[in-house]
C-alpha positions in Angstrom: 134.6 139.9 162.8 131.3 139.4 164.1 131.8 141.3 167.7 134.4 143.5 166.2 131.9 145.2 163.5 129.5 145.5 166.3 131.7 147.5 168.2 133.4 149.4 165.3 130.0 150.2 164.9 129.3 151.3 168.6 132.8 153.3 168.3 132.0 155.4 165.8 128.8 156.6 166.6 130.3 157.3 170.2 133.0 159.4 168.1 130.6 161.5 166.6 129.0 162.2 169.6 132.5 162.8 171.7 133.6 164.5 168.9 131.4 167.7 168.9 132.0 171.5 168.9 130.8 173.6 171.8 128.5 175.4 170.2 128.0 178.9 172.1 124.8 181.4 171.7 126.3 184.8 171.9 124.1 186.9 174.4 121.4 189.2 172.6 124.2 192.4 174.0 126.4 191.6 172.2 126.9 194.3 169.4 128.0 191.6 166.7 124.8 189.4 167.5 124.1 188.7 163.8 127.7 187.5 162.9 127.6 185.7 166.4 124.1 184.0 165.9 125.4 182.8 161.9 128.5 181.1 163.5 126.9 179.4 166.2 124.3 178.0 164.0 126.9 176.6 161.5 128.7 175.5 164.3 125.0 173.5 165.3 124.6 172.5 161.4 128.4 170.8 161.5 127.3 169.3 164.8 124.2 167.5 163.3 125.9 166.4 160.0 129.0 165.0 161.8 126.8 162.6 164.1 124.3 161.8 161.6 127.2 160.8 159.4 129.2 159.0 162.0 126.0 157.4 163.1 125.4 156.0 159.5 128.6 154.5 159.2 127.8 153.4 162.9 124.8 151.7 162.0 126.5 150.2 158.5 129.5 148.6 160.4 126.9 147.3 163.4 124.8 145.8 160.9 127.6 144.1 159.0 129.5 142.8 161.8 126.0 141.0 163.0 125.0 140.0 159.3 128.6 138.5 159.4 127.9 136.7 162.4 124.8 135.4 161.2 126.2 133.9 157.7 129.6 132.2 159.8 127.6 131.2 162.7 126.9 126.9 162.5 123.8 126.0 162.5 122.6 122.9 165.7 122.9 120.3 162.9 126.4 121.5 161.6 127.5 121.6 165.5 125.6 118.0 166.0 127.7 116.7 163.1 130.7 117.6 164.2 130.4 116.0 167.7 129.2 112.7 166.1 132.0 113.0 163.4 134.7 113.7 166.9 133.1 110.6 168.5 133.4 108.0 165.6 136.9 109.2 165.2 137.9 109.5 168.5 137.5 107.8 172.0 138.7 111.1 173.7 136.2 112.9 175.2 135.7 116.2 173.2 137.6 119.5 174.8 136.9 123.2 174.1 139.5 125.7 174.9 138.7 128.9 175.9 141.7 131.4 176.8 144.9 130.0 178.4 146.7 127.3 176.6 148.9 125.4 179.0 151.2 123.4 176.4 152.3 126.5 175.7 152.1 129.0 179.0 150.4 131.6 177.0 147.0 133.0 176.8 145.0 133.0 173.9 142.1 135.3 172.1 139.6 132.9 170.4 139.0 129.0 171.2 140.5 125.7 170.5 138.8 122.3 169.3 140.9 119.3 169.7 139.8 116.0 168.5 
């Protein structure tokens, strides 16, 4: 959740600025100027409102996905607990996981705490 809103976020701002028209002026010879000038500033205005509304929901889903990291994250005591909590339990030394699980010959997104 928390990296994933933060590059949801990232993502669709990048999408609104991939996802532009190509706006072209139309030379000042060209007999239909006026109609030419009107559709390429539209084609400008649509341009501005699709990034500055993919770049709010950008923003929204950034923000979330690091206001969600900050209300999961454990604080030093909650992480200092849990170690002293492992040790009275447990004579094994503490192990954190990261990636490949070998018990089962697969690789893993995420980590593993074993007691």
């Amino acid at each position: 959740m928390h990296v994933g809103g933060l590059a949801a976020g990232v993502a669709a701002s990048l999408y609104g600025i991939a996802s532009r028209n190509d706006c072209v002026l139309p030379p000042v010879t060209d007999p239909n100027f006026r109609a030419g000038s009107d559709a390429w500033d539209a084609c400008n205005r649509d341009n501005m409102t699709r990034m500055g509304t993919f770049g709010l929901i950008g923003l929204g889903l950034a923000t979330a996905g690091i206001l969600g990291a900050l209300a999961v994250s454990p604080s030093r005591a909650e992480l200092l607990d849990l170690v002293n909590r492992h040790n009275r339990i447990s004579p094994q030394p503490l192990q954190l996981q990261l990636g490949y699980d070998p018990v089962q010959r697969l690789a893993r997104a995420g980590a593993v705490l074993s007691f």
